[in-house]
Structure formats: structure tokens, C-alpha cells
C-alpha positions, 0 to 999 in steps of 0.5 A: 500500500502506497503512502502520500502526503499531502498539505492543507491549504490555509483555506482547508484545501487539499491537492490530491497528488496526481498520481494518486488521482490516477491510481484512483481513477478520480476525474475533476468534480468527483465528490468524496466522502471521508471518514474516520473511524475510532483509531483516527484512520481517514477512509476515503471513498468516492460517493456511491462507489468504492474506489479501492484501486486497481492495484490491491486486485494485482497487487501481489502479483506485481511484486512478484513480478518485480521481485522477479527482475530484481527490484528492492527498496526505492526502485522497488516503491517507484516500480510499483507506482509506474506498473499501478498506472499502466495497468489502470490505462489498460483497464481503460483501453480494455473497457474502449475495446468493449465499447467499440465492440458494442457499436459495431455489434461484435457483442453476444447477449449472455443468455446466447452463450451456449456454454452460460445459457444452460446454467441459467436459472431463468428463461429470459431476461428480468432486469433493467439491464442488457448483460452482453459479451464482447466476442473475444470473451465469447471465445476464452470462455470455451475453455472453462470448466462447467463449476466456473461457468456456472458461477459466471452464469449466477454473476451475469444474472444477477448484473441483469438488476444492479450491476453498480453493487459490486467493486468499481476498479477505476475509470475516468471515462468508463464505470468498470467493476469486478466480481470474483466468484470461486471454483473449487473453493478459491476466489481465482476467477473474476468477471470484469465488466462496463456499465453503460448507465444512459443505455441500461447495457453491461457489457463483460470484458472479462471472465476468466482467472485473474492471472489470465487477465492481469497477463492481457493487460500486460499485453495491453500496456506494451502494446500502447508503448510500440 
């Protein structure tokens, strides 16, 4: 977990480190709520979201990594910081593809999905939002075993009736969330997905081990580096 510090101004102003703006995916007119608990700890959180960053979901897998190419100390702090905000943009280019996929109808609704379809507990629809899947999602989700797919499933409905309740990630210009679901009692799996509020439409960008989707947004990160 990162440190900052930050001054008060004499009008009670604070200026938030960009950084930290960054990793927290937070955009100009943003509302916090702040609060202390009992031991005197300040907890943060953006107003009708958590904002826990992107990082506490990969966290240990960067420093494995890092540890791997031989980081300690401050190169080691600085690291972490600089892979934090590069995997927070690849989560924006990832919710861009979702976008762009939904324009040019390269989508799946969930309940299409031979593989989810099945475990379905109902027959159609019955919330207020459209659930569909990029087809690239469509794909990688053929591989996985029936225990995983039926968690999904479960996921997928319920984002049917509010997918705003589960854990906002970050996102400047898009609400992208996850949820984690186990297989074989063990929390590897997540679905990653964008909420578009005005159209009533969840798109799924991920659904998959979480070792899997932090490799892709590795890939995603050197891409936008070529």
C-alpha cells in the first residue's frame, strides 16, 4: 500500500497528488466522502462507489513480478507506482475495446452463450439491464470448466438488476467493476465488466482467472508503448 502526503491549504484545501488521482481513477468534480473511524484512520471513498484501486486486485502479483527482475527498496516503491498506472490505462483501453465492440455489434447477449445459457436459472431476461459479451470473451470462455461457468452464469444474472453493487476498479471515462466468484473453493476467477448507465447495457470484458487477465493487460500496456 502506497503512502502520500499531502498539505492543507490555509483555506482547508487539499491537492490530491496526481498520481494518486490516477491510481484512483478520480476525474475533476468527483465528490468524496471521508471518514474516520475510532483509531483516527481517514477512509476515503468516492460517493456511491468504492474506489479501492486497481492495484490491491494485482497487487501481489506485481511484486512478484518485480521481485522477479530484481527490484528492492526505492526502485522497488517507484516500480510499483509506474506498473499501478499502466495497468489502470489498460483497464481503460480494455473497457474502449468493449465499447467499440458494442457499436459495431461484435457483442453476444449472455443468455446466447451456449456454454452460460444452460446454467441459467431463468428463461429470459428480468432486469433493467442488457448483460452482453464482447466476442473475444465469447471465445476464452470455451475453455472453462462447467463449476466456473456456472458461477459466471449466477454473476451475469444477477448484473441483469444492479450491476453498480459490486467493486468499481477505476475509470475516468468508463464505470468498470469486478466480481470474483470461486471454483473449487478459491476466489481465482473474476468477471470484469462496463456499465453503460444512459443505455441500461453491461457489457463483460472479462471472465476468466485473474492471472489470465492481469497477463492481457500486460499485453495491453506494451502494446500502447510500440
Amino acid at each position: 500500500m502506497e503512502t502520500y502526503r499531502v498539505k492543507v491549504s490555509t483555506t482547508g484545501g487539499v491537492a490530491l497528488p496526481l498520481e494518486l488521482q490516477d491510481v484512483l481513477g478520480l476525474v475533476p468534480n468527483d465528490t468524496l466522502e471521508l471518514r474516520v473511524d475510532t483509531q483516527g484512520v481517514l477512509l476515503v471513498r468516492a460517493e456511491g462507489h468504492s474506489v479501492g484501486p486497481l492495484v490491491d486486485f494485482f497487487e501481489d502479483l506485481i511484486l512478484q513480478d518485480l521481485r522477479c527482475d530484481g527490484c528492492a527498496g526505492d526502485v522497488l516503491k517507484n516500480r510499483i507506482l509506474e506498473q499501478k498506472i499502466q495497468l489502470s490505462h489498460s483497464m481503460d483501453r480494455l473497457a474502449q475495446e468493449g465499447h467499440r465492440a458494442q457499436r459495431h455489434r461484435q457483442t453476444v447477449p449472455w443468455r446466447e452463450s451456449p456454454e452460460l445459457r444452460k446454467f441459467a436459472l431463468a428463461e429470459e431476461e428480468n432486469g433493467a439491464y442488457q448483460v452482453i459479451m464482447t466476442a473475444r470473451v465469447e471465445r476464452e470462455i470455451r475453455g472453462l470448466p462447467a463449476q466456473a461457468l456456472k458461477a459466471a452464469a449466477a454473476v451475469l444474472e444477477s448484473l441483469e438488476w444492479d450491476p453498480t453493487v459490486f467493486k468499481r476498479l477505476r475509470g475516468p471515462y468508463y464505470e468498470t467493476y469486478r466480481v470474483a466468484f470461486p471454483e473449487r473453493g478459491r476466489d481465482d476467477y473474476r468477471v470484469i465488466y462496463t456499465v453503460f448507465g444512459a443505455e441500461n447495457l453491461v457489457t463483460v470484458l472479462n471472465i476468466g482467472k485473474r492471472s489470465n487477465l492481469y497477463e492481457h493487460l500486460k499485453t495491453l500496456a506494451r502494446t500502447a508503448q510500440n
